[in-house]
N, C-alpha and C positions, 0 to 999 in steps of 0.2 A: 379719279385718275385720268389725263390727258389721252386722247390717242396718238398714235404716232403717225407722221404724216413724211412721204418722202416726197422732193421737189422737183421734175421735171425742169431744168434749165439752172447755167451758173451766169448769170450778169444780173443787172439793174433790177429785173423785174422778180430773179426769184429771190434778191435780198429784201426785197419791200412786202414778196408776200411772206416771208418769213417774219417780219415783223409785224404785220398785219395779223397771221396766225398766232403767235405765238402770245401777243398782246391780248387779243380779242377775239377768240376761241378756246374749244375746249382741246384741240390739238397741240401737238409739240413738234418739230418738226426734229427729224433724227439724220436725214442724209439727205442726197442730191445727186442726180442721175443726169448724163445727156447722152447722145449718142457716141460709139466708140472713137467717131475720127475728132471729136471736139474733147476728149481728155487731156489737160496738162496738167494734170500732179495728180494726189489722192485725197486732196480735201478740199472746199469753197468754204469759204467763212465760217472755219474752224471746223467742220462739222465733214462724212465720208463723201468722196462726190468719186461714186461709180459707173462705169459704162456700163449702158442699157442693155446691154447684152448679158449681164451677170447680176444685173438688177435683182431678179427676182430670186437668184441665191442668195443675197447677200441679206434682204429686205425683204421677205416674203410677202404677197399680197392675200395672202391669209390673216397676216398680223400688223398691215400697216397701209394704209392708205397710198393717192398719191395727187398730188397737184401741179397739171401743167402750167408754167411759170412763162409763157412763152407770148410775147407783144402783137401786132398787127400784121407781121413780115407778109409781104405776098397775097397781101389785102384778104388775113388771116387763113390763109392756107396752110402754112406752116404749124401753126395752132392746133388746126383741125386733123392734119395728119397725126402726131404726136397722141393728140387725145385718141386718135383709134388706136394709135399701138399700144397707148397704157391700155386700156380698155381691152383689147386683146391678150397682152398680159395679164389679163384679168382683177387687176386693180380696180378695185372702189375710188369713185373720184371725188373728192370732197372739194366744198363750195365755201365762199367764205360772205357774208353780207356784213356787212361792218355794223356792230351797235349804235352808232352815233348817226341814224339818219331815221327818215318817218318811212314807220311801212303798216303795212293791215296783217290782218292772221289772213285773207285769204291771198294774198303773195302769194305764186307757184315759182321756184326758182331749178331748174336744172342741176345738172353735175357740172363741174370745174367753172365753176361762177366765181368772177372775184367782182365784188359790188363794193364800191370806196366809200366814207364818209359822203354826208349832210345830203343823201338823197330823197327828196322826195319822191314817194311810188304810191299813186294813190289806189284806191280798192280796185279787184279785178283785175290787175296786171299778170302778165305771163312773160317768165324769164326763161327762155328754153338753155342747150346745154351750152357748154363752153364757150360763156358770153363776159368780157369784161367790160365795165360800164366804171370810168374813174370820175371824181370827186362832184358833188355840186349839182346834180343834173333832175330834172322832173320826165317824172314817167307818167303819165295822165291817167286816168280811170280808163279800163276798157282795153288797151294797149296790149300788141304781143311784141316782144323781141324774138326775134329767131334764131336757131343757134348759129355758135361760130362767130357772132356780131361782137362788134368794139363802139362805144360809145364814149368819145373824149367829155374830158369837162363840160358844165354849163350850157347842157346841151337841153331844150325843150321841145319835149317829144307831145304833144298836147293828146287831148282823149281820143279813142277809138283808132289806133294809128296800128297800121301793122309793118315790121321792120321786118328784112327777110333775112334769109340765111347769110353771113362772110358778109354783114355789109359795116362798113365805116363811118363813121355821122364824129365831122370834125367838132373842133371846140367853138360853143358859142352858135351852132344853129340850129335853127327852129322848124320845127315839123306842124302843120297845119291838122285841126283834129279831120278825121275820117280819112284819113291819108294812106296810100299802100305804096308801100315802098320794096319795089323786085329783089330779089338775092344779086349780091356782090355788087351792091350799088357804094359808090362813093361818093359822100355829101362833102364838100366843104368845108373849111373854117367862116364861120357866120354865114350861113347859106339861108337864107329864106326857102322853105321849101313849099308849096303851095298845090302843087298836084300830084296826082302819082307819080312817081319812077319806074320806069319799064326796069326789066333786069339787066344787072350789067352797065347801066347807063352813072353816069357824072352830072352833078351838080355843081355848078360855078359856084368858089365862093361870091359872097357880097350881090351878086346879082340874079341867083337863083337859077341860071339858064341849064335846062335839062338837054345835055349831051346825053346821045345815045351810044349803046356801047361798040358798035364800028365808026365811029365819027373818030378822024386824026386825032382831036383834040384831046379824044376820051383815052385814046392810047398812048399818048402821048404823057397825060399827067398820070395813069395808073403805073407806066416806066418809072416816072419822076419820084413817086413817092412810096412804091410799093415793088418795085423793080419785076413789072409781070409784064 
């Protein structure tokens, strides 16, 4: 018998994890929750979509899980609030790692983890909590992701690398092995990344240049893309 899973969030990302769960777990997803001022109507794709305010009348977290469904907004801050207040509501956070990628029995993977297809994660890896990593990407031997992290496609994180908390690693770049990488750092799309990252600090696409995190430039593109 499936367990029941309620979904924190009604757009794009909790229809895909809905079907991600629903496909490739042993969950069933039964409702859907967001905060009371984001309510328009009383269902999302067919199914109850309650304000979190009444959440846990409705759905007990006795009897049913929950998964925050919620993208990178605020260069994952947004995410990370949300997961404290299910978690305060005392909901179990279920994790989802997709079948269809390589992994080892010693994986360590977090709560509210959504891991997409065809990853590579080689032995020794550490997934801490509410980290999404989407499609295609290598996790090296030895590697920690930190929580709250977002990893886009095709991204290569090579061995011995440690990624920090809320940080962003765009699609397509490459992380150098022995690499430490500070919390709420944001990599680029195809970024070479070659030495540490202090915290806070920007990584140029395509050219690798490490902005720090009071540099214009670095405030400038976390408004652009993360509106912080």
């Amino acid at each position: 018998m499936k367990k029941t899973l309620v979904i924190f969030g009604s757009a794009e990302t909790a229809t895909l994890a809905t079907y991600y769960f629903e496909n490739d777990s042993d969950y069933s997803v039964v409702a859907y929750t967001v905060d009371d001022d984001f309510i328009d109507g009383d269902q999302f794709d067919g199914k109850p979509l309650v304000p979190f305010s009444r959440i846990t009348e409705r759905f007990s977290p006795q009897e049913h899980e929950m998964f925050v469904a919620v993208s990178y907004q605020k260069l994952n801050r947004l995410r990370r609030e949300k997961y404290a207040a299910a978690k305060a509501a005392g909901y179990t956070l279920a994790s989802y790692v997709c079948s269809k990628s390589v992994t080892w029995d010693d994986l360590v993977v977090g709560d509210n983890c959504f891991i997409l297809e065809n990853q590579t994660i080689q032995p020794t890896v550490t997934i801490g909590n509410n980290v999404m990593i989407w499609s295609g990407n290598h996790l090296g031997h030895g590697s920690t992701i930190g929580d709250h992290a977002y990893i886009a496609s095709h991204v290569v994180i090579s061995g011995h690398c440690t990624i920090g908390q809320g940080c962003f690693l765009g699609v397509n770049a490459t992380i150098k092995d022995f690499t430490t990488i500070g919390d709420e750092v944001f990599i680029g799309m195809a970024a070479p990344v070659t030495q540490d990252v202090p915290a806070g600090g920007v990584v140029l696409a395509d050219s690798g240049q490490v902005l720090a995190t009071d540099d214009r430039r670095a405030r400038a593109l976390k408004r652009q893309y993360f509106k912080i």
